[in-house]
N, C-alpha and C positions, 0 to 999 in steps of 0.2 A: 686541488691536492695532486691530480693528474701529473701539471708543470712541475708541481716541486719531484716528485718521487723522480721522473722525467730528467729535470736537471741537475739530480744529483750524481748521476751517469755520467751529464753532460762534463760535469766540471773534473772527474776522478776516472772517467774510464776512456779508454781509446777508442774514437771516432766509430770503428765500425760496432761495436760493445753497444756502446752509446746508443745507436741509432737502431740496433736490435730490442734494444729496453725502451726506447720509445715505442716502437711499434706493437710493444707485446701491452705497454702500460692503454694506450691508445685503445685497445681490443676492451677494456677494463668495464663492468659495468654496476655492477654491487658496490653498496660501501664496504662490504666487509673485504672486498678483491683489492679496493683501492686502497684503504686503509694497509692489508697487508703489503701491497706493491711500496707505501711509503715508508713505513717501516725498511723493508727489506733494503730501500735503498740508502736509510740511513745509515744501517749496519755497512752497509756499503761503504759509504760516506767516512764514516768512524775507522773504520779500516784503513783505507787510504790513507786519510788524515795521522791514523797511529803510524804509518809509517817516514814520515818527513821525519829528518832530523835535521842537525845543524848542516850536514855535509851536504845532505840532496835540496835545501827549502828553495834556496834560486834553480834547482834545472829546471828546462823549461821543456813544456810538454806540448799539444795539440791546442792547447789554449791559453797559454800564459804559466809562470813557474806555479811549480809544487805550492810554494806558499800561500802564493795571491789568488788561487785557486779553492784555498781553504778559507782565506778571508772573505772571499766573493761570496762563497757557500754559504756561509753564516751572514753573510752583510743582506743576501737575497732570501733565505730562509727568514731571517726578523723582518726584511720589508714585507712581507708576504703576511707574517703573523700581526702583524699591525695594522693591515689592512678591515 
């Protein structure tokens, strides 16, 4: 649950963002701390995501456009949940 809450930083926030919410989720050791850490980073997630439209879905960011960002997110979130 660590990696997911983790990479959803990875895919929606800027490099240093990212790697700060790594390190805090890393520190994590309750399930109640980590449960809320993925949560939060869903809202995260959700946010970002509300914001693409037709104008921004290809600009591209620190890891690939706005879009294929979002489609990752969900493609690696269901492999995860199927596991």
């Amino acid at each position: 649950m660590k990696h997911l809450a983790e990479s959803n930083y990875y895919f929606f926030a800027d490099e240093e963002t990212a790697k700060a919410k790594e390190a805090e989720i890393e520190k994590l050791k309750t399930k109640a701390e980590i449960v809320l850490a993925l949560k939060d980073s869903y809202a995260f997630a959700h946010q970002s995501i509300d914001g693409i439209t037709a104008e921004n879905v290809f600009v591209s960011t620190e890891h690939g456009t706005r879009g294929g960002m979002a489609a990752f997110c969900i493609a690696h979130m269901m492999d995860h949940y199927g596991q």
